[in-house]
N, C-alpha and C positions, 0 to 999 in steps of 0.2 A: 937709702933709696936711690935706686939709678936718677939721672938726670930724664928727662921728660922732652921729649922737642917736640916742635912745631907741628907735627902731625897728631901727636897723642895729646897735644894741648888741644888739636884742633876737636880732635875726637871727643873729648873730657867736653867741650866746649857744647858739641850738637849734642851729645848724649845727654848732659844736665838740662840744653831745653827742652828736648824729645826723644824721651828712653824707649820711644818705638818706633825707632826709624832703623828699615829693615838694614841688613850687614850690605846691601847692593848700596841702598842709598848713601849711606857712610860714606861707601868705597870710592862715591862719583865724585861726592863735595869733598873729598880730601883729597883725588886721585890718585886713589892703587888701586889695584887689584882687587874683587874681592875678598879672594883668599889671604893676601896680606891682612888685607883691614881687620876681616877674623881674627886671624893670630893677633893682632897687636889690641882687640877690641880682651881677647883673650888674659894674655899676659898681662893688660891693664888691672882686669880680674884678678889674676892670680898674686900679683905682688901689692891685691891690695887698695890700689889706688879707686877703684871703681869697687864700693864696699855694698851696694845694693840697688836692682832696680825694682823700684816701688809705684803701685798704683796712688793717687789722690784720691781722696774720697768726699764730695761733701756731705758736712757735719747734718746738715738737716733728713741727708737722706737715709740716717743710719741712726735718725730719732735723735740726734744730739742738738739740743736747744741753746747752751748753756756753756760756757770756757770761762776757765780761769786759773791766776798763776795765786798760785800756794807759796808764800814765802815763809821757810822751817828756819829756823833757828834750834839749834842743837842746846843739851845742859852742858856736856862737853865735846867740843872737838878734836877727842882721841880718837886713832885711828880705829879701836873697835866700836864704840858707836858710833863713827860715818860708815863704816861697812854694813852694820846690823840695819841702818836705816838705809843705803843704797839698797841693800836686799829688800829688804820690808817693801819697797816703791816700785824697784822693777817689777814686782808682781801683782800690782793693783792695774786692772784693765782700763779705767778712767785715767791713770796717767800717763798721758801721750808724751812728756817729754823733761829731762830729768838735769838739771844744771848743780852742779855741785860747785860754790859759789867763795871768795874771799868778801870780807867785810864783815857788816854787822849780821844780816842772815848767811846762813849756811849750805842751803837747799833753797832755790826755787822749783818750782812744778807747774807744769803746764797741763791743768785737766782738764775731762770733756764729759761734759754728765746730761741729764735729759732734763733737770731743772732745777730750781732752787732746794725743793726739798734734797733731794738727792746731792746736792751739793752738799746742805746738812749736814746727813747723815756720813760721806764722807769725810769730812771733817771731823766729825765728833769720834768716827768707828776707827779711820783710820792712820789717824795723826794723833788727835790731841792724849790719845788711850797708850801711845808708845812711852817706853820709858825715858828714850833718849831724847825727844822733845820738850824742848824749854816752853816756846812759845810760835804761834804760827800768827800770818797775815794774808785774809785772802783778798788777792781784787780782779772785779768781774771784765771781761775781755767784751769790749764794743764790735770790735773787730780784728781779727788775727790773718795778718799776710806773710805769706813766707816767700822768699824768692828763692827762685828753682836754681839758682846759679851760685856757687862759693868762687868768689874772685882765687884766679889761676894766678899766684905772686913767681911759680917758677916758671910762666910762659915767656917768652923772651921780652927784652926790656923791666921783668920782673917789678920789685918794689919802686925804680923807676920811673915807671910809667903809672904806677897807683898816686905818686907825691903827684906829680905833670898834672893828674883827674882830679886830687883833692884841692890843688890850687885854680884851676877852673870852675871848679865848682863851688868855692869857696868851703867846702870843709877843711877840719882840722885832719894831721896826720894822721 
C-alpha cells in the first residue's frame, strides 16, 4: 500500500465524520481543486483504503428492540469448520457484525432482533442446531456506541503521536 499523506489523511479524516460532505466542500477544507479532490477521493476508493460509504440507521426505527453479542465456541478449530461457520453467519440477517476471535471463544456476533422471543428462536434455530458448535454465550447489549473514526497510525507522527495520547490520558499502550 502507497504511503498516505497529509491530504488523504486529511480526507480519510472528514469523510469518516461526514461521508456526505459534497466533493466542493472536501476540496475547500483540504485546499485543492475540486477536480484534484475527486481523483484523490477516487484513488482512495480504488486502492481500497475507503472500503464503503454507508447510511446509519436507528435500531428502533427498523423495529429492532433488542442486541446482543453471541459468543460461539467451535468443537474444533479446523480451518473447515471456521469457514463452514463464517459462511453459516454471513448469511443470517440479524447478524450485524461478525468477530473471528483467539482465546477461549471463537466467534463473537453482534445481533439485532425485534425481541426476546426472537432472540430465542435465533439461538436455538441458528447456532446451537450447527454441527460445528460446541457451545454459545449470549449477553444482552444496554447500549451499543460505535465511533465513526478508526485512528489514522499512518497520518504523520503515526504510532508516535498515539503512545504522546495514551500517556495523557492515562491509557495503556
Amino acid at each position: 500500500m502507497r504511503e498516505l499523506d497529509r491530504i488523504d489523511c486529511e480526507l480519510i479524516e472528514l469523510l469518516q465524520n461526514n461521508a456526505r460532505l459534497s466533493n466542493k466542500e472536501l476540496a475547500a477544507r483540504v485546499g485543492l481543486a475540486p477536480s484534484s479532490c475527486l481523483e484523490r477521493v477516487r484513488r482512495l476508493h480504488e486502492e481500497g483504503v475507503i472500503r464503503a460509504i454507508v447510511a446509519k440507521m436507528d435500531p428502533k426505527a427498523l423495529g429492532i428492540s433488542l442486541q446482543a453479542m453471541i459468543s460461539v465456541r467451535l468443537k474444533q478449530h479446523a480451518q473447515p469448520q471456521v469457514e463452514a461457520f463464517r459462511h453459516h453467519v454471513l448469511h443470517i440477517p440479524e447478524v450485524t457484525a461478525i468477530y473471528h476471535l483467539t482465546g477461549a471463544r471463537d466467534f463473537l456476533l453482534h445481533v439485532a432482533v425485534v425481541d426476546a422471543d426472537h432472540l430465542r428462536e435465533l439461538t436455538m434455530n441458528a447456532f446451537t442446531t450447527r454441527p460445528e458448535v460446541a457451545s454459545i454465550e449470549t449477553s444482552l447489549l444496554f447500549e451499543a456506541i460505535h465511533k465513526p473514526v478508526l485512528p489514522n497510525y499512518r497520518a504523520a507522527g503515526g504510532r508516535e503521536e498515539v503512545k504522546e495520547g495514551s500517556r495523557r490520558t492515562g491509557r495503556a499502550n
